[in-house]
Residue, then its C-alpha position, 0 to 999 in steps of 0.5 A: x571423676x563425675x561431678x554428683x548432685x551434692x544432696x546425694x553425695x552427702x545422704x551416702x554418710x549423712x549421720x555426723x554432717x546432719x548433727x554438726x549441721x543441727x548444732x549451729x546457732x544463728x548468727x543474723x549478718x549483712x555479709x558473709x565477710x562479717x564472720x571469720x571462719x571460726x565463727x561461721x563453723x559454729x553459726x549458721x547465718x545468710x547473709x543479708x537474711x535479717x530476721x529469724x523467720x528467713x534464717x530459720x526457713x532455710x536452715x529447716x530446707x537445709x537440714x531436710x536436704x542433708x538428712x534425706x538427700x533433696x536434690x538442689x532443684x527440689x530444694x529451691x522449689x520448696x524454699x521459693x514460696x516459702x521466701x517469697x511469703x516471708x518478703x526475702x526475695x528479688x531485689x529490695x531497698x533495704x538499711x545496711x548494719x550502718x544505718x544506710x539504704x541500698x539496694x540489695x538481693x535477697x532470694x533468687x534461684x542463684x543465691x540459693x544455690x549458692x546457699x545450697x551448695x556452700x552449705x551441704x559441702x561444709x556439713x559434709x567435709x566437716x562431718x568428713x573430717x572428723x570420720x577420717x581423724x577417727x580412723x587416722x590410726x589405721x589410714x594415717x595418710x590423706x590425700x587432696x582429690x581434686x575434680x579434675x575437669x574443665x571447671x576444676x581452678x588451676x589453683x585446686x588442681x596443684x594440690x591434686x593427688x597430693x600426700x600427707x600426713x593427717x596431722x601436717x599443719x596443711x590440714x588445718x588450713x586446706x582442707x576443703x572445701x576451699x573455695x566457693x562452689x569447691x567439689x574437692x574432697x579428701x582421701x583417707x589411706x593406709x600405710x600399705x596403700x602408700x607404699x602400693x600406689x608408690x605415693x610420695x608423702x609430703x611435708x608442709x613445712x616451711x610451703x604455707x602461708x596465711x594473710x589478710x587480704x581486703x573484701x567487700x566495698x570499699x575494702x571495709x574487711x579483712x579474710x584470710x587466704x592461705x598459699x600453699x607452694x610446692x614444685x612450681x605450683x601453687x594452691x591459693x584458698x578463696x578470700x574466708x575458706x582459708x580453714x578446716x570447718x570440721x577442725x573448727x567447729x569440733x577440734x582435732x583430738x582423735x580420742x574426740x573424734x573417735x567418740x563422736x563417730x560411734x555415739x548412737x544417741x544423736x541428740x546427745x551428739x549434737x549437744x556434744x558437739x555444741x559443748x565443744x563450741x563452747x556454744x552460749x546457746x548450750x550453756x543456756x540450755x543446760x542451765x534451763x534442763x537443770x532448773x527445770x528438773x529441780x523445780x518440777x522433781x520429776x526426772x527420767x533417765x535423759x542425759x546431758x552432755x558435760x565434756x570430756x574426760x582428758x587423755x592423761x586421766x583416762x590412761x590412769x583411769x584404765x591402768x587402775x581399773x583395767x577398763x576403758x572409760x567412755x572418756x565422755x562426762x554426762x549426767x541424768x535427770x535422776x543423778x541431778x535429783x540425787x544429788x540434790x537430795x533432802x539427806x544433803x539439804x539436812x547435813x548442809x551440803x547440798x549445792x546452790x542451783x548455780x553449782x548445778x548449772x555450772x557442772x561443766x566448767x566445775x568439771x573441766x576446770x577441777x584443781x584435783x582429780x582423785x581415785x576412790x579406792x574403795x568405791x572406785x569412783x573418779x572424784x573431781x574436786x571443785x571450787x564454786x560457792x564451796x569445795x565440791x567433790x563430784x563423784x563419777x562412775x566410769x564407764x556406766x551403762x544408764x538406763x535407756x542409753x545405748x552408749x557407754x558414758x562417764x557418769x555423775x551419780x553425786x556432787x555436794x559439798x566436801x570438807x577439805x580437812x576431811x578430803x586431805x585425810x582421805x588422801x593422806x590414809x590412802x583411800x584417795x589416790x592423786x591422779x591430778x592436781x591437789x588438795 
């Protein structure tokens, strides 16, 4: 296989990469070593690039590249004058994070390639991932590929042609990019395709191995590094890239996976993917989106993301209503000023801002879940300052939305003697938990 320019590999599917990319935070560090593979899939940060300015500069030429396909040379051609203007380039005397100076490298056409090329192939395998886990039903079967050529590790070709299953535990670990400068990808296939091409799938069981090994001066930090051995052969990861990126920084659910795929609303995919970091930066997000909302009452019909509703819910949510629910929670402008209505106010149940804010963890953490038979709404009851009972249309098309979500049209405050008569005179069905 030729070796293609990264930028124009990804502007072939750019449109999840892009979003994954776009989601980041900023994480400011003095070595890459400082971040586990978690965390790095989560946060966007340069080594050394101590100041916001820097790291801002380039993920804006980064995320340039990946939704339009910059080329590598292009790409240090606009970031050079930029750096150099910020004072991030050649060789400095600069103080460490402990205290101590010494002499380091910031910008140079090396660093941004490597800057270039790590992070372009993370968005795009990670963006990869959750493509391929989207139709694992009908290609359930993933094959390494590796760029075989005179540049290719030894260690990556061990692995190359190789079959498994796209949920072996191998994935979660191998699958690339796997090491600095890796060009390897990942082949999804379907059943007959395996049997055609007389594939032998494979198993990882019992051929995996994780450890710490020591990294940087004076061996100050630990980077794990899986093996993978089998027929004589083994597969070894670079110190830091033992991982899935795309697995980390957005899970391994299918159902997740298949939503996130056919998502049209971009933004709200981004804010979707950060809710699945649990991202600081998303809490605080929304909580500003709802003050706002309520200290202007003006409201339109934009949304936010609030989680996902689980498979078990879903199932019985289908069973009664015999629709499919959009499985993905949201709640607009509008419904927010709904809910916080002069009606609820005057009958003393009207929620405390903190309630608002904290919608997406009243909602996950639920101790019931309940079926209105008569509204046939889904109602989460919560606890927070109050017993609260939030009230969902599911499926609902908003207005202006082109994707089918899981809506919150109320929430307010519910008596529990009163939530416990409904259910016991049978217009609440249990799908989970109790009163």
């Amino acid at each position: 296989m030729r070796d293609v320019d990264l930028g124009y590999a990804i502007s072939l599917e750019p449109k999840l990469a892009v979003d994954y990319f776009r989601s980041k935070g900023f994480k400011i560090t003095w070595n890459w070593q400082e971040m586990s593979t978690q965390a790095h899939a989560q946060a966007f940060t340069v080594a050394k690039a101590t100041s916001l300015d820097v790291l801002e500069s380039i993920q804006l030429e980064l995320d340039r590249a990946l939704a339009t396909g910059t080329t590598e040379r292009e790409f240090k051609k606009n970031l050079k004058p930029v750096l150099e203007k910020l004072g991030w380039w050649g060789k400095q005397i600069n103080v460490n994070s402990n205290g101590e100076a010494e002499e380091v490298q910031l910008g140079s056409p090396r660093r941004l390639s490597t800057i270039y090329r790590t992070n372009l192939a993370t968005a795009y395998q990670a963006g990869r991932y959750q493509q391929q886990l989207a139709s694992s039903e009908t290609h359930p079967y993933w094959q390494y590929i590796a760029t075989m050529d005179d540049r290719t590790r030894a260690a990556h070709a061990a692995l190359h042609l190789k079959v498994f299953k796209y949920d072996d535990p191998i994935w979660q670990k191998l699958y690339p990019p796997n090491g600095w400068g890796c060009r390897c990808r990942v082949r999804a296939l379907t059943q007959s395709q395996v049997e055609r091409e007389g594939l032998i799938v494979e198993s990882s069981k019992g051929k995996i191995e994780t450890h710490e090994v020591s990294t940087g001066t004076d061996d100050e930090y630990q980077s794990e590094v899986t093996r993978f051995k089998s027929d004589g052969q083994t597969m070894r990861t670079d110190a830091g890239w033992s991982g899935n990126v795309g697995s980390a920084a957005m899970g391994s659910d299918v159902n997740i996976a298949k939503k996130l795929t056919i998502l049209q609303n971009r933004k709200l995919r981004e804010q979707v993917i950060q809710s699945l970091n649990n991202a600081p930066a998303r809490h605080d997000a929304f909580a500003e989106w709802v003050g706002n909302i309520l200290t202007t009452r003006r409201a339109s019909n934009a949304v936010q993301p609030l989680g996902f509703m689980t498979d078990d819910i879903a199932e019985q949510v289908k069973k009664i209503s015999g629709i499919e629910p959009a499985r993905l929670f949201a709640v607009s402008e509008k419904n927010i000023l709904h809910a916080d209505s002069l009606k609820h106010e005057k009958t003393g149940v009207k929620l405390t801002l903190k309630d608002y804010q904290s919608l997406p963890k009243l909602i996950a953490d639920a101790q019931a879940v309940l079926w209105d038979k008569q509204k046939n709404n889904l109602l989460y009851i919560a606890k927070g300052s109050d017993t609260m009972k939030i009230v969902i249309n599911a499926p609902y098309n908003l207005k202006g939305q082109k994707d089918a979500l899981d809506v919150v049209i109320n929430a307010y405050k519910a008596s529990v003697v009163d939530l416990q008569k409904s259910v016991k005179g049978g217009q609440y069905a249990v799908l989970k938990g109790g009163i």
